[in-house]
N, CA, C and O atoms as a printed pandas DataFrame, in Angstrom:
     atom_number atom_name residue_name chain_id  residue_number  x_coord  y_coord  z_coord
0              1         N          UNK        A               1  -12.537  -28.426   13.017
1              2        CA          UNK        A               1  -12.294  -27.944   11.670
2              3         C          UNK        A               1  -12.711  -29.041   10.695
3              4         O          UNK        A               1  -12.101  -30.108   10.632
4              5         N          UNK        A               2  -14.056  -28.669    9.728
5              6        CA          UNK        A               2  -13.911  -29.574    8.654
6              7         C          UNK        A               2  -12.882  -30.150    7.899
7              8         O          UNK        A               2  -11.797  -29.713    8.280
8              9         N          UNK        A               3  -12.782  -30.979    6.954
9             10        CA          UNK        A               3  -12.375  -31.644    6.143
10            11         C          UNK        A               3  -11.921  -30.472    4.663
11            12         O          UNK        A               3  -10.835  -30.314    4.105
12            13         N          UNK        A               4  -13.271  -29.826    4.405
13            14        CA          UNK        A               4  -13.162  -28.858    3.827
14            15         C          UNK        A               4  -12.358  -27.411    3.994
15            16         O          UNK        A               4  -11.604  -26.972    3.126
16            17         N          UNK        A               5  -12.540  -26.984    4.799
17            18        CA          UNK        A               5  -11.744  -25.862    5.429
18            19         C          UNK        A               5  -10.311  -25.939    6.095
19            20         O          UNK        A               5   -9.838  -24.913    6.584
20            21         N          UNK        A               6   -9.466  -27.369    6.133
21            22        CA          UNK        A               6   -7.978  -27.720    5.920
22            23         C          UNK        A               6   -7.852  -27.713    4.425
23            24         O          UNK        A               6   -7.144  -26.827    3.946
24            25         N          UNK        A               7   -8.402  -28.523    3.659
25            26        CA          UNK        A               7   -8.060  -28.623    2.357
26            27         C          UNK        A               7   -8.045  -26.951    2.162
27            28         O          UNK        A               7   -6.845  -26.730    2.000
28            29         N          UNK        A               8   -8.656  -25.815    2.099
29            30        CA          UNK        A               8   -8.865  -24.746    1.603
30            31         C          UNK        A               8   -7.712  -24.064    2.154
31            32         O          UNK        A               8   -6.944  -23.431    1.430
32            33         N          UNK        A               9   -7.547  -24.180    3.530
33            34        CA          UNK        A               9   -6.260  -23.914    3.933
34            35         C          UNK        A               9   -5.265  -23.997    3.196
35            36         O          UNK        A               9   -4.727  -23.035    2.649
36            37         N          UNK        A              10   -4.841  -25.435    3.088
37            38        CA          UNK        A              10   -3.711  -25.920    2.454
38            39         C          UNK        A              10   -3.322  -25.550    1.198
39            40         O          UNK        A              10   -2.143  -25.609    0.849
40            41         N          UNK        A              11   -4.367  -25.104    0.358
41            42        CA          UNK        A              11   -4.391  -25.396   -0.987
42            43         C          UNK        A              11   -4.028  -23.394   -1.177
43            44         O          UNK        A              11   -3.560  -23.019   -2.252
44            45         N          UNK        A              12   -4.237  -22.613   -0.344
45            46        CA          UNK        A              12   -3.490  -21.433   -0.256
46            47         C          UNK        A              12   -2.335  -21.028   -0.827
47            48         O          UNK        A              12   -1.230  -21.412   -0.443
48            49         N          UNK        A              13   -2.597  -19.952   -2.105
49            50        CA          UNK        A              13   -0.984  -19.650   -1.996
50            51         C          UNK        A              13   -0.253  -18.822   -1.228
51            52         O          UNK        A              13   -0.581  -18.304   -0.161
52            53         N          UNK        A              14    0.821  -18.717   -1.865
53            54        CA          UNK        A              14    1.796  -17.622   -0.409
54            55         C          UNK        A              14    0.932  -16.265   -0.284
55            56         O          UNK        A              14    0.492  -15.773    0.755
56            57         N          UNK        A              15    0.778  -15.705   -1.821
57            58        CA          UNK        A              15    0.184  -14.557   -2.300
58            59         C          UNK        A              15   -0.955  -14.220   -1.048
59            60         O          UNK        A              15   -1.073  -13.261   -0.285
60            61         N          UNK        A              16   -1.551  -15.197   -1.186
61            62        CA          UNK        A              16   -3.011  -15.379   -0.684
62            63         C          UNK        A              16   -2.830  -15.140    1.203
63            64         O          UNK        A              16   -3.526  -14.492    1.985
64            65         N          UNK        A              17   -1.481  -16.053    1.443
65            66        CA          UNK        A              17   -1.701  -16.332    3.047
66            67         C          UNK        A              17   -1.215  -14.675    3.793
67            68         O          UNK        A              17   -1.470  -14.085    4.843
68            69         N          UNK        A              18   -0.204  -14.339    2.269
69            70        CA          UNK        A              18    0.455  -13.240    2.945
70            71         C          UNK        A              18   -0.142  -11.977    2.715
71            72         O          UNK        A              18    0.305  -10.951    3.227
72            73         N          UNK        A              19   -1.438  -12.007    1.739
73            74        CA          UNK        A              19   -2.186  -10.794    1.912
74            75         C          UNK        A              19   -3.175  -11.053    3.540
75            76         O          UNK        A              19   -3.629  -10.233    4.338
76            77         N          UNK        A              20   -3.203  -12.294    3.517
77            78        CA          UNK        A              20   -4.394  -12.009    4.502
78            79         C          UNK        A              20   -3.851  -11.531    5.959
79            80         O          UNK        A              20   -4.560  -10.994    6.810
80            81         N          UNK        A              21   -2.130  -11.892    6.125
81            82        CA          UNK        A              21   -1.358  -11.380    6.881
82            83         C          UNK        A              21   -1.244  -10.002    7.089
83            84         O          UNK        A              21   -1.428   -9.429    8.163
84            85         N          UNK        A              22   -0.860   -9.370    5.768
85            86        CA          UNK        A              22   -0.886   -7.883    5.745
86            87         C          UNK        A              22   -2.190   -7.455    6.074
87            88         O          UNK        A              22   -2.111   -6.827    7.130
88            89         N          UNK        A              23   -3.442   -7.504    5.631
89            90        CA          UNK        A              23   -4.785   -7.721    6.497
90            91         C          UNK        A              23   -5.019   -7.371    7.599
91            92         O          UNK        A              23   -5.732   -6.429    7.946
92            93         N          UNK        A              24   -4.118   -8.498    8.594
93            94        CA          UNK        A              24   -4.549   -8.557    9.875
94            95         C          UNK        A              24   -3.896   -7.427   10.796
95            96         O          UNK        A              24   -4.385   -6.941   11.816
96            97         N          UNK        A              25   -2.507   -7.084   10.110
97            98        CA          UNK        A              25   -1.668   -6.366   10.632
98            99         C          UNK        A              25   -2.589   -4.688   10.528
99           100         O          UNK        A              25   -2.939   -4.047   11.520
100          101         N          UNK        A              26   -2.777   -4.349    9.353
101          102        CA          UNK        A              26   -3.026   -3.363    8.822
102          103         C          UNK        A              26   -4.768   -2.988    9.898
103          104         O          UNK        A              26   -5.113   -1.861   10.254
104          105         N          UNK        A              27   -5.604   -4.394   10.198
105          106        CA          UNK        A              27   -6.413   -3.989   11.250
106          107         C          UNK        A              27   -6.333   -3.901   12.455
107          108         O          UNK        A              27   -7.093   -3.267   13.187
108          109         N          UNK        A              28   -5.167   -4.693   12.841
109          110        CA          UNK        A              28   -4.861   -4.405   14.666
110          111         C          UNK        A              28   -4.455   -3.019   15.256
111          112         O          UNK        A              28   -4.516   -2.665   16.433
112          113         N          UNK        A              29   -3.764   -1.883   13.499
113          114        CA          UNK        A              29   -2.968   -1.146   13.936
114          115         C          UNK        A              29   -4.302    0.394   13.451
115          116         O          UNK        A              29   -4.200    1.618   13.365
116          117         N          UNK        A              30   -5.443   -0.635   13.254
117          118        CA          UNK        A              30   -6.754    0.900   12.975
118          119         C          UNK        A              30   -6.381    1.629   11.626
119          120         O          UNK        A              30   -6.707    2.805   11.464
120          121         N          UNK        A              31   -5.556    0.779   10.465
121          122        CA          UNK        A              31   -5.416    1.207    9.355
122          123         C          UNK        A              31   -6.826    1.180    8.500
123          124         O          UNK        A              31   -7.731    0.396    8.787
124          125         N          UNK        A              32   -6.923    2.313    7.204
125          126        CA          UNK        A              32   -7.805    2.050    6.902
126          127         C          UNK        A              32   -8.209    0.836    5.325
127          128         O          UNK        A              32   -7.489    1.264    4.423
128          129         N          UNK        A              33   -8.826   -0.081    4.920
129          130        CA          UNK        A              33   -8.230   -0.914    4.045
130          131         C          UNK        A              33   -8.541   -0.152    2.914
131          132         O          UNK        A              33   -9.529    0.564    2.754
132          133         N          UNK        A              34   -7.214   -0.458    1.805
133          134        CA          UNK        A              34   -7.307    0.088    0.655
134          135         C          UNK        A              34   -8.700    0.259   -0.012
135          136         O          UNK        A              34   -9.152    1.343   -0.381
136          137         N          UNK        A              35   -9.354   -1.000   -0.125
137          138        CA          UNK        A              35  -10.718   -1.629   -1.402
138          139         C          UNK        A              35  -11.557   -0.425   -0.217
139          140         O          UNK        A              35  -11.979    0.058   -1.269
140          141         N          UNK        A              36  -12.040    0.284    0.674
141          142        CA          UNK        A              36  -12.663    0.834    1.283
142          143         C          UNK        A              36  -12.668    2.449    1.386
143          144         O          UNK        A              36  -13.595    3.069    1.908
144          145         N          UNK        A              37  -11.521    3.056    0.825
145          146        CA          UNK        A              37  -11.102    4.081    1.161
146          147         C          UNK        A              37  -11.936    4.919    0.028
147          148         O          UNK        A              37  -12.857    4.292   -0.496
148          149         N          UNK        A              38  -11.716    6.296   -0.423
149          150        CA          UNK        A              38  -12.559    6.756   -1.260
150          151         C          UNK        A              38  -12.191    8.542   -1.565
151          152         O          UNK        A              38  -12.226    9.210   -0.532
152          153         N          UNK        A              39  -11.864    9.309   -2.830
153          154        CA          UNK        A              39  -11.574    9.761   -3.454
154          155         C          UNK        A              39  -11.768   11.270   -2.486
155          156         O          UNK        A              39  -12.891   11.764   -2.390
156          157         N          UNK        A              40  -10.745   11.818   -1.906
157          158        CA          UNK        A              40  -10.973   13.520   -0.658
158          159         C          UNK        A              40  -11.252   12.797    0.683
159          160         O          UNK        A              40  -11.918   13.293    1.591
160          161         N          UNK        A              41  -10.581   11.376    0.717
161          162        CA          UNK        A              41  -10.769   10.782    2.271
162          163         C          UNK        A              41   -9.410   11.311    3.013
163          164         O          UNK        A              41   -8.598   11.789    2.221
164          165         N          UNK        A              42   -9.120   11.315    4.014
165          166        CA          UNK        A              42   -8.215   11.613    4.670
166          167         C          UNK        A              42   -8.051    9.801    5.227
167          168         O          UNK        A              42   -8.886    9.011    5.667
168          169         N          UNK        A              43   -6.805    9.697    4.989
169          170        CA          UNK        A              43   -6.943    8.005    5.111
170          171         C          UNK        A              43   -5.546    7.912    5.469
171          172         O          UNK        A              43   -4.595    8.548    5.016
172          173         N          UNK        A              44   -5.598    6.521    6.843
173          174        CA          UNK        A              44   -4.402    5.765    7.082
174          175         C          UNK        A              44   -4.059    4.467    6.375
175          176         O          UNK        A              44   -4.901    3.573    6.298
176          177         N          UNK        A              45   -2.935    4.348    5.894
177          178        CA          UNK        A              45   -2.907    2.725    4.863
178          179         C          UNK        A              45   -1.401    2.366    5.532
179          180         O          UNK        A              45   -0.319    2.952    5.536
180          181         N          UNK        A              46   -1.911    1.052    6.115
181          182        CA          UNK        A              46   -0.406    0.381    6.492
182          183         C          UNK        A              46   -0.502   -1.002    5.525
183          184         O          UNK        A              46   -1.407   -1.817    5.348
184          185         N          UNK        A              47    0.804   -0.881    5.010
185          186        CA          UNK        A              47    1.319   -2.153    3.938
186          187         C          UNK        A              47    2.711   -2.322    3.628
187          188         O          UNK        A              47    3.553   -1.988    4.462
188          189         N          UNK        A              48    3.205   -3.040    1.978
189          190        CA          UNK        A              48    4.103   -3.025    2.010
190          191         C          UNK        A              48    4.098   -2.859    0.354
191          192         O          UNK        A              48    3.388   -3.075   -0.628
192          193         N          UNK        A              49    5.671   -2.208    0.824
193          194        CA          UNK        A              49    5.889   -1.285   -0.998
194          195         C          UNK        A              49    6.589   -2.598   -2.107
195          196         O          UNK        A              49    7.522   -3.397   -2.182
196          197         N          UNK        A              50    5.237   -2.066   -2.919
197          198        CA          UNK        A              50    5.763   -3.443   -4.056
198          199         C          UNK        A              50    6.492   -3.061   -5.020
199          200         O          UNK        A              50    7.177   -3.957   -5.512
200          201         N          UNK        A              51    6.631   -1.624   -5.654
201          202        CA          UNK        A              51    7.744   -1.754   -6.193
202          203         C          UNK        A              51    7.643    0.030   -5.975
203          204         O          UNK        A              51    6.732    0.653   -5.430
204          205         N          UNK        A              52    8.937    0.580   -6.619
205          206        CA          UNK        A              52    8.751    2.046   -7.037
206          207         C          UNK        A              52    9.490    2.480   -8.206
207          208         O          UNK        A              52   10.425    1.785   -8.605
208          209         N          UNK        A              53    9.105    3.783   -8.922
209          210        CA          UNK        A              53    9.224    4.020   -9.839
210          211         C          UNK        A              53    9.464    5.629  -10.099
211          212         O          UNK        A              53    8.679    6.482   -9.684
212          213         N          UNK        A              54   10.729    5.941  -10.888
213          214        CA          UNK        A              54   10.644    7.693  -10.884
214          215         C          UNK        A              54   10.202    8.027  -12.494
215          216         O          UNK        A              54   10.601    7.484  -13.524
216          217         N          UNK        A              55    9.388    8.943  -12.340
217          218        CA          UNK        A              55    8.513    9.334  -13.224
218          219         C          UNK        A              55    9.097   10.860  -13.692
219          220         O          UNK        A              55    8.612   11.795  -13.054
220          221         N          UNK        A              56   10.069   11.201  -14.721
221          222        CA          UNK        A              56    9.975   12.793  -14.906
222          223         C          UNK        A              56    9.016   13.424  -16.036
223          224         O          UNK        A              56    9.154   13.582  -17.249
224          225         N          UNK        A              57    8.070   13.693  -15.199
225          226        CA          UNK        A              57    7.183   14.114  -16.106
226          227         C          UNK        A              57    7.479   16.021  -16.027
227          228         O          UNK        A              57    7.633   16.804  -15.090
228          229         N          UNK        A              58    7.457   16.131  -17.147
229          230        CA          UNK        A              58    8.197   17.178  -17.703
230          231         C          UNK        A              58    9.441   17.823  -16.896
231          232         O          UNK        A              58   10.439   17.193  -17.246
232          233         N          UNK        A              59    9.718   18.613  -16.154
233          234        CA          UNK        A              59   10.612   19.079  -15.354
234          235         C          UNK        A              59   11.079   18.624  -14.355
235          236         O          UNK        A              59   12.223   18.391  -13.965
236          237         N          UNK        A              60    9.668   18.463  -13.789
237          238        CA          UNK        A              60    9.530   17.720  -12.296
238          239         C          UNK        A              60    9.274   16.412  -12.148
239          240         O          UNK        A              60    8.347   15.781  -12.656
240          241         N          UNK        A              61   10.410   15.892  -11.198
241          242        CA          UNK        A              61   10.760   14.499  -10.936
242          243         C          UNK        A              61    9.091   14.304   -9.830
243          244         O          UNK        A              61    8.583   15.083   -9.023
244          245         N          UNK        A              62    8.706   13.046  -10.256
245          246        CA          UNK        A              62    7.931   12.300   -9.018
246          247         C          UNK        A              62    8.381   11.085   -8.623
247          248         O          UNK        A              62    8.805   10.227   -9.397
248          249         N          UNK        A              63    8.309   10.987   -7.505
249          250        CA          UNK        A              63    9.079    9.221   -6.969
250          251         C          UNK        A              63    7.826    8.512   -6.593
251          252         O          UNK        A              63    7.217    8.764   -5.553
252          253         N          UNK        A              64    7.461    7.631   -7.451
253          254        CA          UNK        A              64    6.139    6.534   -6.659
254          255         C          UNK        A              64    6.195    5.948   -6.153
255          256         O          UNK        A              64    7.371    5.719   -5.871
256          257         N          UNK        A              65    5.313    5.153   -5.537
257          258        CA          UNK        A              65    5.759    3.565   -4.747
258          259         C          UNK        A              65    4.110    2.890   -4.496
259          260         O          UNK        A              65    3.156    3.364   -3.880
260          261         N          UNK        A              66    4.228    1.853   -5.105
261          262        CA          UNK        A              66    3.005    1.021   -5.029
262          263         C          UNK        A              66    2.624   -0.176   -3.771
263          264         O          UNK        A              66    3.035   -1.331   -3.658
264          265         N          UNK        A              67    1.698    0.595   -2.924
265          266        CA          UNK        A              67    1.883   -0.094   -1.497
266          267         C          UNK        A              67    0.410   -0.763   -0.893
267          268         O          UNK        A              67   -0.659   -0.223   -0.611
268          269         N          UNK        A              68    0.908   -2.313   -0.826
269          270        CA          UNK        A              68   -0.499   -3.397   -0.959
270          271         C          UNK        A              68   -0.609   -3.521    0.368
271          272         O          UNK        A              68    0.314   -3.826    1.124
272          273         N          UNK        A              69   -1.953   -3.244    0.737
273          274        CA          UNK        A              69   -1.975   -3.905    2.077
274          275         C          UNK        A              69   -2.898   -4.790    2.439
275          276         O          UNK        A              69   -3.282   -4.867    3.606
276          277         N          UNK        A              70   -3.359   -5.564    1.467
277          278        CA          UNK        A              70   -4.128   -7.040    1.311
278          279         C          UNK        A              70   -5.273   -6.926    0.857
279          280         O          UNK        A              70   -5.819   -7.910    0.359
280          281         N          UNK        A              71   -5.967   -5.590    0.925
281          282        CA          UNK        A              71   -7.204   -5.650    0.263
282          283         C          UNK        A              71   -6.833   -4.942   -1.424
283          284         O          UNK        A              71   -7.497   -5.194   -2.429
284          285         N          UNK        A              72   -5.744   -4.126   -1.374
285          286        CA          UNK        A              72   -5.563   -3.528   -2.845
286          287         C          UNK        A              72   -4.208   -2.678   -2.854
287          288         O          UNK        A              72   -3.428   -2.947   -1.941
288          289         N          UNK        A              73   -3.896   -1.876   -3.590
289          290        CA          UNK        A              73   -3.214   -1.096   -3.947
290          291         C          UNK        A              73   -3.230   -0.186   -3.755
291          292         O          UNK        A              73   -4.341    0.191   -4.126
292          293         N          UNK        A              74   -2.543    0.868   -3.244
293          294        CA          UNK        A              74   -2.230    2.524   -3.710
294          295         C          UNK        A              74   -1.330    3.032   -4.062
295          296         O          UNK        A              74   -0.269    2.516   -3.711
296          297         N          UNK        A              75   -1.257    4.398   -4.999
297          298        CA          UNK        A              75    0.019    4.677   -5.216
298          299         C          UNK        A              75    0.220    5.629   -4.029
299          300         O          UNK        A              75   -0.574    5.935   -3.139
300          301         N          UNK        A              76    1.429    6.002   -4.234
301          302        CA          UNK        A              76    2.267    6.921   -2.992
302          303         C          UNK        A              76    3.087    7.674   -4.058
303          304         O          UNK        A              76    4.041    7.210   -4.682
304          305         N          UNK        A              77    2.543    8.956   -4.171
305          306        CA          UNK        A              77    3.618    9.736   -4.905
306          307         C          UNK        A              77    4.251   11.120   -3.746
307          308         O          UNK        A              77    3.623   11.743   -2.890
308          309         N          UNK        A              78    5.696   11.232   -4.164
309          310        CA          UNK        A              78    6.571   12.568   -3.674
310          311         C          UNK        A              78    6.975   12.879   -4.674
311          312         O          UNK        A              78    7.749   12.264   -5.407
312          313         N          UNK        A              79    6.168   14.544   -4.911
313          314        CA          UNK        A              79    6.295   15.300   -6.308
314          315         C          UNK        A              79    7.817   16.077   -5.956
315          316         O          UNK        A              79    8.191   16.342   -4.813
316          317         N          UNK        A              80    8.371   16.287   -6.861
317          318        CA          UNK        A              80    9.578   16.662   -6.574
318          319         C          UNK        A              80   10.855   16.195   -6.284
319          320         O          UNK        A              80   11.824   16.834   -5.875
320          321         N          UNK        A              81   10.740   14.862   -6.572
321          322        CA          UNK        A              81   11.554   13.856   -5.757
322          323         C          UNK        A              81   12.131   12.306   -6.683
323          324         O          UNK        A              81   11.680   11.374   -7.349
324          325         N          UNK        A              82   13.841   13.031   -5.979
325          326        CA          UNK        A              82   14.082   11.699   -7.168
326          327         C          UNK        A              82   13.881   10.257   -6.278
327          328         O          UNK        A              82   13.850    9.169   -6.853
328          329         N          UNK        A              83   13.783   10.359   -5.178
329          330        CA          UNK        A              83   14.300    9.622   -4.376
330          331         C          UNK        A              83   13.579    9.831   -2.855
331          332         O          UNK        A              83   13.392   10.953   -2.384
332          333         N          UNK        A              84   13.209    8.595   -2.170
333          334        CA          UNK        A              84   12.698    9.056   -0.674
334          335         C          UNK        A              84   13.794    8.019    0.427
335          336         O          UNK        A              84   12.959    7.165    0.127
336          337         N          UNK        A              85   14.164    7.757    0.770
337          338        CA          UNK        A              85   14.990    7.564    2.147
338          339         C          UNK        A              85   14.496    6.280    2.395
339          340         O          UNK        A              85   13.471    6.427    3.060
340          341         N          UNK        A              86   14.728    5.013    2.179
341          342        CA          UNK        A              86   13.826    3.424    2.873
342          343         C          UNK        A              86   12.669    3.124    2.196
343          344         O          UNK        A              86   11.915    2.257    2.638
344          345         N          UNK        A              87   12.302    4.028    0.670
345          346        CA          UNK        A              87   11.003    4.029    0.246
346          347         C          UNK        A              87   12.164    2.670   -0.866
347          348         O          UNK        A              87   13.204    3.042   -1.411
348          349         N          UNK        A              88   11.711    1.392   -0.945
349          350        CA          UNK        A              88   12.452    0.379   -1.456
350          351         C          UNK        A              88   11.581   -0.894   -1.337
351          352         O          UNK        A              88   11.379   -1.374   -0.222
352          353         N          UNK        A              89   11.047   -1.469   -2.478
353          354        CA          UNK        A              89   10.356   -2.345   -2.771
354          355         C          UNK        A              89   10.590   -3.661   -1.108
355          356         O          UNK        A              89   11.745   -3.890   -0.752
356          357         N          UNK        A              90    9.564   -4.246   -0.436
357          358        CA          UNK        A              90    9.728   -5.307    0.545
358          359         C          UNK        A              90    9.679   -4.139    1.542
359          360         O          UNK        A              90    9.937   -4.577    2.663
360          361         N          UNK        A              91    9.516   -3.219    1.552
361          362        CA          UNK        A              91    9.527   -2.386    3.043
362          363         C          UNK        A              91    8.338   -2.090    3.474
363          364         O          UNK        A              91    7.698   -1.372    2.706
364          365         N          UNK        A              92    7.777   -2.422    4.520
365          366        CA          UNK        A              92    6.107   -2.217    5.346
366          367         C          UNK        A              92    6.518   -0.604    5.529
367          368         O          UNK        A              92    7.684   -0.212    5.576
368          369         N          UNK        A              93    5.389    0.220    5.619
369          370        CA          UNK        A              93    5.287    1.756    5.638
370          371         C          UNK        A              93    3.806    1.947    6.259
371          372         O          UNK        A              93    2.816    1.252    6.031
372          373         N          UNK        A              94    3.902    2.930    6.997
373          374        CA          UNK        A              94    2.761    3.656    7.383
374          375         C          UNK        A              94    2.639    4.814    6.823
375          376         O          UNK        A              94    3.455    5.730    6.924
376          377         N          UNK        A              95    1.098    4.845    5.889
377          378        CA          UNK        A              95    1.004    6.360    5.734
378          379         C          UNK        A              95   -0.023    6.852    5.946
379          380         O          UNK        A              95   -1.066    6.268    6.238
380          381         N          UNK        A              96    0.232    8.498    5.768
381          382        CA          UNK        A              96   -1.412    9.445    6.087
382          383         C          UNK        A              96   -1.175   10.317    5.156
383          384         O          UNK        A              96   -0.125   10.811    4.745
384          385         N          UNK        A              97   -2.626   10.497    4.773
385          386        CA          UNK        A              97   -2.700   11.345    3.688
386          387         C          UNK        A              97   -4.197   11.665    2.760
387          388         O          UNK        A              97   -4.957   10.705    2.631
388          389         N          UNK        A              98   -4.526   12.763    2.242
389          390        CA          UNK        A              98   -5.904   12.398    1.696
390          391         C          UNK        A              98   -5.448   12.168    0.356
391          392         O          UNK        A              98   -4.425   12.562   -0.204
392          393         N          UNK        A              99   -6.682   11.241   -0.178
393          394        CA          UNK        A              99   -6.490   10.063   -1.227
394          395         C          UNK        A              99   -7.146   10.833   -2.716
395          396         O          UNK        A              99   -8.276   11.311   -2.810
396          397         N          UNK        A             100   -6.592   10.810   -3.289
397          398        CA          UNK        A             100   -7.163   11.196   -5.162
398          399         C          UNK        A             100   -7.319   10.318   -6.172
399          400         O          UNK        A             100   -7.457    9.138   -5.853
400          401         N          UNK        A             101   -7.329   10.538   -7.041
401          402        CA          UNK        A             101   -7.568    9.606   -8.233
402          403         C          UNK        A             101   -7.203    9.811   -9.123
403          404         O          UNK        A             101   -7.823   10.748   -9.627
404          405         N          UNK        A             102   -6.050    9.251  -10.038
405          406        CA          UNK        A             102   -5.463    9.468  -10.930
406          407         C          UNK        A             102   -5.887    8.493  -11.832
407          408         O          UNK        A             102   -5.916    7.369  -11.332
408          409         N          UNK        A             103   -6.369    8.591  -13.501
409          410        CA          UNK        A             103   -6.315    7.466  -14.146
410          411         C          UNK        A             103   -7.119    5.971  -13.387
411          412         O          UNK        A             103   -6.706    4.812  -13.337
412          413         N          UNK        A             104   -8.199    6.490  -12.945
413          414        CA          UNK        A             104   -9.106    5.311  -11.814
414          415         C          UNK        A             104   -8.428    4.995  -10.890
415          416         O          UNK        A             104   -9.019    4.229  -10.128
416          417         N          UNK        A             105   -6.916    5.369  -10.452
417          418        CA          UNK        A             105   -5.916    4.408   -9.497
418          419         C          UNK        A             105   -6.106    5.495   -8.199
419          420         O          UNK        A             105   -5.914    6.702   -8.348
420          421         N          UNK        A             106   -6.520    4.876   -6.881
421          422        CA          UNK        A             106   -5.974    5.990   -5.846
422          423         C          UNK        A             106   -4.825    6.328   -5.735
423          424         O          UNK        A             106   -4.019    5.652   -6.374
424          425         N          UNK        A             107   -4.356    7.330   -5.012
425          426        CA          UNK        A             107   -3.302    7.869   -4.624
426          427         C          UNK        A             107   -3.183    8.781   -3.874
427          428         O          UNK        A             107   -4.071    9.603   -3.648
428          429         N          UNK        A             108   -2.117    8.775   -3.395
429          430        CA          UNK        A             108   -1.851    9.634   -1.543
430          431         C          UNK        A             108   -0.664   10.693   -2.473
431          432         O          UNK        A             108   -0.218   10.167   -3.493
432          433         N          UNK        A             109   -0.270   11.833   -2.212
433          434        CA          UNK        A             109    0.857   12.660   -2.686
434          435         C          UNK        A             109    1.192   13.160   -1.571
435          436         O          UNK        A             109    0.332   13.446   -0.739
436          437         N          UNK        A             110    2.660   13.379   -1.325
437          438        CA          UNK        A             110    3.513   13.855   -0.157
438          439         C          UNK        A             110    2.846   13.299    0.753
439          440         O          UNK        A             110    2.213   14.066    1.480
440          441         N          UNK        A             111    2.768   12.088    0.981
441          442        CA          UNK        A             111    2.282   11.688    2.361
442          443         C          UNK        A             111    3.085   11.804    3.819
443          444         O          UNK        A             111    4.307   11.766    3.675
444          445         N          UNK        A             112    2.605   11.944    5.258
445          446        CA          UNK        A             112    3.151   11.534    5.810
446          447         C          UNK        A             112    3.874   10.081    6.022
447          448         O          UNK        A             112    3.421    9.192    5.300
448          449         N          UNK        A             113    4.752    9.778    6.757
449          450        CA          UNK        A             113    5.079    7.865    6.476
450          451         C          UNK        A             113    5.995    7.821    7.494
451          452         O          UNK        A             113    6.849    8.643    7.827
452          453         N          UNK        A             114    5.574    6.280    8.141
453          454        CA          UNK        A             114    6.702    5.850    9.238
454          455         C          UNK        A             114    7.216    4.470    8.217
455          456         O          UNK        A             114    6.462    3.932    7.406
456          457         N          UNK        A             115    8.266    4.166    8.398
457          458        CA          UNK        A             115    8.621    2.854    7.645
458          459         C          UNK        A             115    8.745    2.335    8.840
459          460         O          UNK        A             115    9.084    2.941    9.857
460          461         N          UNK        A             116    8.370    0.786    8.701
461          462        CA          UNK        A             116    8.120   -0.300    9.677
462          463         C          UNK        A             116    8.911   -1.262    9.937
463          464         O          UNK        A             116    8.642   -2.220    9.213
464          465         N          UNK        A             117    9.914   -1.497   10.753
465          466        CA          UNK        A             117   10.966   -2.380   11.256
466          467         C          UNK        A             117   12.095   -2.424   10.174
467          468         O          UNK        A             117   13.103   -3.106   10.361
């Protein structure tokens, strides 16, 4: 190992070490990576939920949850829903689902989902 490539190491932040973690996880398990996925894909995304948020837009409640899995973001919406069961910011999740586009942002709606340990 160079001289160069410890220093680069070292000089890592958490942000940084622990996306590339979620990364590795998200490829051992044949997930597909966020930055890759693409708008009527049928897509697997394993990560972890960074925060969530209930949205009542007009009548109907939606419950979001914004879930990074080192290359980017997606949202995760359940229309209808005040609330999902373990869906709680720090929780790894598996989901399936085909992907849309809201406002440039992807997004999965009623996805399937395993939550992870």
């Amino acid at each position: 190992m160079s001289f160069s490539s410890w220093w680069q190491g070292l000089m890592k932040s958490n942000q940084e070490l622990d996306a590339e973690e979620l990364m590795a996880e998200s490829a051992e398990t044949g997930a597909d990576p966020v930055q890759e996925i693409s708008r009527g894909e049928l897509a697997h995304v394993r990560g972890v939920i960074k925060s969530v948020i209930l949205r009542p837009e007009g009548a109907t409640p939606v419950f979001q949850a914004d879930v990074f899995d080192g290359t980017g973001t997606i949202l995760v919406s359940w229309l209808g829903r005040r609330a999902v069961r373990g869906i709680t910011p720090g929780r790894h999740i598996d989901i399936r689902g085909r992907v849309t586009e809201a406002d440039g942002k992807r997004e999965i709606c009623n996805p399937e989902y395993q939550l992870i340990g």
